[in-house]
N, C-alpha and C positions, 0 to 999 in steps of 0.2 A: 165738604168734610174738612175737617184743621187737624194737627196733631195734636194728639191727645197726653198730657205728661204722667209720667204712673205716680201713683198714690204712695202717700210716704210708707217705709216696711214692706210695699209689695215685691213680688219677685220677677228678678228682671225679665225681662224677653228674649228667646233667643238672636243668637246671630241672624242679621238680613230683616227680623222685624219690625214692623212699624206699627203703632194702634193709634187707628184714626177713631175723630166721634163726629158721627151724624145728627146734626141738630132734627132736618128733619123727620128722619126715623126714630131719633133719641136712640140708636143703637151704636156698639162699636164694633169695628170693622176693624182685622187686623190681614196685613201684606206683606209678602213677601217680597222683597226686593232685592235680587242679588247686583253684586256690581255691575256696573255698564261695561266693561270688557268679555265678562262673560256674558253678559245679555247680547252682546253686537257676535257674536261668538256661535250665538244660537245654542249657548249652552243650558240656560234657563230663561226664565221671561218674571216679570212682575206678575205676581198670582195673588189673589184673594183666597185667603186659608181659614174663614170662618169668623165667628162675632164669638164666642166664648176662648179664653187664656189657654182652657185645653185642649180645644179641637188644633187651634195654632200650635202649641208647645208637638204636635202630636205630627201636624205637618211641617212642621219646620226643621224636626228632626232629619224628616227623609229628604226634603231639600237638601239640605247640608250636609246629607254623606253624599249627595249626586256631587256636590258642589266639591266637597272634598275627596273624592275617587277622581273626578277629574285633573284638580289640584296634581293632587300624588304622581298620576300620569303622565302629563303635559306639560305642567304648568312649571319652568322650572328655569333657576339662571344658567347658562350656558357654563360650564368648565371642563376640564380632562377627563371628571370623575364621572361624567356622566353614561352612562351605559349605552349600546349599541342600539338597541329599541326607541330610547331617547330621541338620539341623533335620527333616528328613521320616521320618528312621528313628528321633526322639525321640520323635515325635510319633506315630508306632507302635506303640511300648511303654508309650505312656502311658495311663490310669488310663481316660483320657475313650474314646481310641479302643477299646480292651477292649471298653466298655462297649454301643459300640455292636452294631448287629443285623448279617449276615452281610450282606445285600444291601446296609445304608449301607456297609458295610467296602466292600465292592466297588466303589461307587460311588466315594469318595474315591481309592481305589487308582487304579484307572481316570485317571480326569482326573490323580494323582500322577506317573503315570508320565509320562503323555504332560508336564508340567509339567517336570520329571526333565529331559528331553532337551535345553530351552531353560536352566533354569536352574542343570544339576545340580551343576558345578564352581565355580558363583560364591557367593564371600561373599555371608552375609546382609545385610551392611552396605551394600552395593553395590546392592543391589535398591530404588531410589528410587522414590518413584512415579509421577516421569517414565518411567522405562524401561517400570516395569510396567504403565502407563496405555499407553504405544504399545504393547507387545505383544498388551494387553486389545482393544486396537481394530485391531489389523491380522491377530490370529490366531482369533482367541474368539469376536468378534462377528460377524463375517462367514458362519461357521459358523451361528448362532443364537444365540437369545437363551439358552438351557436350558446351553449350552455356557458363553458368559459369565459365568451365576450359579454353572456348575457351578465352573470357575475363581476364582470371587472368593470362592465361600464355603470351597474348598478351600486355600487360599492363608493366607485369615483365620484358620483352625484351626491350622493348622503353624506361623504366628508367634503366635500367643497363647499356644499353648503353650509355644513361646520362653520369653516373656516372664513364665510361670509358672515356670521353669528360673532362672531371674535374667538371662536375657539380656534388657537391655532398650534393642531399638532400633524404629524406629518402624515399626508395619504400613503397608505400603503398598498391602495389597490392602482393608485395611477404607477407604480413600478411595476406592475407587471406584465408580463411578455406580452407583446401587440401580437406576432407574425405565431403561424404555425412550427414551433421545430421540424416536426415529424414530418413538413409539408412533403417531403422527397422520397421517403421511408413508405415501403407497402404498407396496404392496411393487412395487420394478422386476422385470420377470421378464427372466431371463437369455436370452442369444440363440444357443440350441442348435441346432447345424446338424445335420439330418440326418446327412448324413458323418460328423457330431466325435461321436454317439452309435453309429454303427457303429463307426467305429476305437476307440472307450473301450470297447465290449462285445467286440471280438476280442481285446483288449489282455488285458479280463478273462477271456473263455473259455480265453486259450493256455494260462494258468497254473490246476493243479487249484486250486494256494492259493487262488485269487480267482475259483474258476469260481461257486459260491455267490454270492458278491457283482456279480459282473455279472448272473447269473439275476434277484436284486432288481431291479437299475438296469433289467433289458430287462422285467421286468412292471410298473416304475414309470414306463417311458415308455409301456408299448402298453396300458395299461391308467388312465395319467392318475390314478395314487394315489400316494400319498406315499410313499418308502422306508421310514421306517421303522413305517409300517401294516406291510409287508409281510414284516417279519422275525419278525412273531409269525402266520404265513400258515400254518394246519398241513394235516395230511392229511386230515381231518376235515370242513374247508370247503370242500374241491371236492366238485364234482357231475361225475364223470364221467361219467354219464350225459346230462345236459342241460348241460354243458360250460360251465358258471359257477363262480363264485367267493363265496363269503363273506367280506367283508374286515372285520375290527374297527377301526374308525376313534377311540373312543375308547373308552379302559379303563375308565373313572371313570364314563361316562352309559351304557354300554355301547352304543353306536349303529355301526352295521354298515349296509352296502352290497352287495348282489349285483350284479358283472357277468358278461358274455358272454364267454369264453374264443375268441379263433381257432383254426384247427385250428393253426396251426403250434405256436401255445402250447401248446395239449392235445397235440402229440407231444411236445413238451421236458417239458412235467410227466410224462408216462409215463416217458420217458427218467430224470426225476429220482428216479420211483419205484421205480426199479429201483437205484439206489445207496444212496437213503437211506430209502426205504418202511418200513426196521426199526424208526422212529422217527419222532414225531410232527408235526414240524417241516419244513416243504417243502425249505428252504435252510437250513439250520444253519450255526452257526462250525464249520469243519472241524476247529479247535484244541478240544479236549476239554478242560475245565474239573473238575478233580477225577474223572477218568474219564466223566464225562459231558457229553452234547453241549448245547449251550444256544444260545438266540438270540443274535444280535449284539447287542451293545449299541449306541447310537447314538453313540459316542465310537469304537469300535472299527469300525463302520460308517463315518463317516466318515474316519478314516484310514486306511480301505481305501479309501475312492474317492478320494483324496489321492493317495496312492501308484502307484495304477494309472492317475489323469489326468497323475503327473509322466509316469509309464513311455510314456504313449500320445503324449508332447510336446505334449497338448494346453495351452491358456491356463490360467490360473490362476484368472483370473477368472469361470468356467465352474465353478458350483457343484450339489454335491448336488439340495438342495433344487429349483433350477430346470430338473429332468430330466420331473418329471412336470408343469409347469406350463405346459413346452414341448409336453407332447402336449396339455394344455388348449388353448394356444393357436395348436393347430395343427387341433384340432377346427371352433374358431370361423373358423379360415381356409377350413378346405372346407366352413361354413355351417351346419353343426351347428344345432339348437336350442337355442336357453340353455336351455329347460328341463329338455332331456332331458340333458344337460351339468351340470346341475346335481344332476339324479337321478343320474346314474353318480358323480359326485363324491361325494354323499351332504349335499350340501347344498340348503338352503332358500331360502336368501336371496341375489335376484338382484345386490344392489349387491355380493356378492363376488368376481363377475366382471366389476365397473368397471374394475377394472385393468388387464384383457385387453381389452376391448369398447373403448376408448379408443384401446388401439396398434393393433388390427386394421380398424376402421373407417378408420382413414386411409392404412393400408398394404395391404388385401386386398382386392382388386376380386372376389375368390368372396365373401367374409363380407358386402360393399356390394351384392354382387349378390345374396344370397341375402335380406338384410334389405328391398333393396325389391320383392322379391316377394310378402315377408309382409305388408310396408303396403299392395301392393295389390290383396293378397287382402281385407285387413280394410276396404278403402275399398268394394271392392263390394259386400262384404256389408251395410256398412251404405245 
C-alpha cells in the first residue's frame, strides 16, 4: 500500500488520519495513527478504521476525544498553576513511584485519594503551609498518629517530584511536625453513649455496603479490642466449639489474645459464615480489589466509620478509636478486675489503665464500690 493524496475540493481527513491505496485490492484503507508518545504510552495503538471517508470520519471522531481527554488530563507543561491532582498524576508516572512495591503503591494511592477530595482543584501555589498545617491538625491527627505520617510523607513525595519537573515552589508538607506533641499527655477516652453505639451499628447494618464495617465496630465494642486488630479476624481463629476468638494484636511481635464469644456473637458469626465462609477473612471489604477480596485498610476503615457516624447524625467528635476503649471503660464501671481487663486486652502493664482508673474512680460508685471491697478483703487477710 502507498499513501494516497486526496482529490482536488475533497474534504480533508481528520486529525491522526491517513488514506492508504491498495493496488492489489484496488481498495482504500484508511489509519489511524496517533503520535509515537502516546502509542509508547499505551495510550492508543495504530488502527484500521475502515475503506469508506465515513466509516473513518465516524472513528476517528472517538479516537480523538480518547486522545484529547487524555491530553486535558496528563498531558501538561509543568508551572505553579497547575492544580494538585495534576502534580499527583506526575508523580505517578514517575521513575520513583514505578519503582516502588505493589502494597507501597497502595498505600500512597490510599491516603492520594482521600488527599484528592480536599485538595484536588487547587493550585500548587496556593497550598501554604498555613492551610496545610490546619488541615494536618484538624483532619489527620485526630484520626491518629499512622494517618498524619501517612499524609506528610504522601504529600512530601508529590511536591519533590514537582520540584524534580522544574516546578519550583516551596513544600509545605516537608514543614511539618516529625515527632508526636501529645507524646507525654494521657490519651482522653471519648464519651460513647450506649444509645450513640446502637444508632451507628443500625445505621451500619441497614446498608449491605457497610454491614461488614459495623460487624467490626459491634465486636470492637463487645469485645473491648481495637478495630483495626479486627479486620485481619479470619475464619481460622474462631473456636466454634469452645466459642472464642484468636485476636492478632500485633503483626511484627506476633502477640495474640483469646477471648470468650457471647451467644449472641456466635449466632452473628454463623450468620456471617454463611455469606462469606468462601473465604478467609470474617468481614471483608465488600469492594473486591483486582477480583479479589482483601482486608480494610485502616484509611478505608476509617472513612467508613466517617461516613456512616455523618449518616447516623451522630457528633463528630465521637471517634473510631474510642469505641473499644469505651467498652474498657465500661468494664471498670461494673467492677471488673484490672487484671483480668488487662488479660482480655492482652496487656501487661497496669499503668495502661491510668487513664481509665483516674475517670472511673471519681465517676463510678460500682468501680468505688467494687475497689473497696478488694481493699478489705486484703486488710483481713493480713
Amino acid at each position: 500500500m502507498k499513501l494516497s493524496k486526496p482529490r482536488e475540493g475533497a474534504l480533508p481527513l481528520p486529525a491522526n488520519v491517513k488514506r492508504y491505496y491498495d493496488k492489489k485490492t484496488d481498495r482504500y484503507h484508511f489509519w489511524f495513527l496517533p503520535p509515537r508518545k502516546y502509542r509508547e504510552l499505551g495510550v492508543l495503538e495504530n488502527k484500521h478504521i475502515g475503506h469508506t471517508r465515513k466509516t473513518a470520519v465516524r472513528h476517528a471522531a472517538r479516537l480523538n476525544k480518547i486522545l484529547d481527554d487524555y491530553k486535558e488530563q496528563y498531558d501538561f507543561r509543568p508551572s505553579r498553576k497547575i492544580t494538585f491532582t495534576n502534580a499527583l498524576h506526575l508523580w505517578l508516572r514517575s521513575d520513583e513511584f514505578i519503582a516502588y512495591a505493589d502494597t507501597t503503591k497502595h498505600y500512597y494511592k490510599t491516603t492520594a485519594a482521600r488527599m484528592c477530595k480536599r485538595f484536588g482543584d487547587m493550585p500548587v501555589y496556593k497550598l501554604t503551609r498555613k492551610y496545610v498545617l490546619k488541615e494536618y491538625n484538624s483532619e489527620w491527627v485526630p484520626e491518629g498518629w499512622p494517618y498524619a505520617q501517612a499524609f506528610k510523607a504522601t504529600g512530601t513525595r508529590i511536591f519533590d517530584n514537582l520540584h524534580k519537573s522544574g516546578v519550583h515552589v516551596v513544600n509545605p508538607f516537608r514543614l511539618l511536625p516529625t515527632t508526636r506533641k501529645d507524646k507525654r499527655k494521657p490519651v482522653k477516652v471519648g464519651q460513647w453513649q450506649h444509645q450513640q453505639i446502637i444508632k451507628l451499628l443500625d445505621t451500619a447494618y441497614s446498608d449491605p455496603k457497610t454491614y461488614n464495617c459495623g460487624f467490626i465496630f459491634h465486636m470492637a465494642y463487645e469485645l473491648a479490642q481495637n478495630a483495626r486488630a479486627l479486620t485481619l479476624l479470619e475464619w481460622d481463629d474462631i473456636d466454634f466449639d469452645t466459642c472464642t476468638a484468636t485476636i492478632l494484636l500485633d503483626r511484627n511481635k506476633d502477640r495474640t489474645v483469646t477471648v470468650p464469644l457471647s451467644d449472641d456473637l456466635m449466632f452473628m458469626l454463623n450468620e456471617q459464615r454463611k455469606v462469606w465462609g468462601w473465604q478467609r477473612l470474617v468481614a471483608p471489604n465488600p469492594i473486591s480489589r483486582r477480583g479479589t477480596v482483601t482486608a480494610f485498610s485502616h484509611l478505608r476503615l476509617s472513612d467508613c466509620f466517617a461516613d456512616i457516624r455523618k449518616k447516623a447524625g451522630l457528633p463528630d467528635n465521637l471517634k473510631l478509636r474510642d469505641i473499644h476503649l469505651t467498652g474498657i471503660k465500661q468494664m471498670l464501671d461494673a467492677g471488673v478486675d484490672t487484671m483480668q481487663i488487662l488479660t482480655v486486652i492482652g496487656r501487661d502493664r497496669l499503668s495502661l489503665l491510668q487513664k481509665y482508673v483516674d475517670d472511673n474512680i471519681s465517676h463510678s460508685p460500682k468501680a468505688v464500690d467494687a475497689l473497696e471491697r478488694r481493699m478489705a478483703h486484703i486488710k483481713q487477710k493480713e
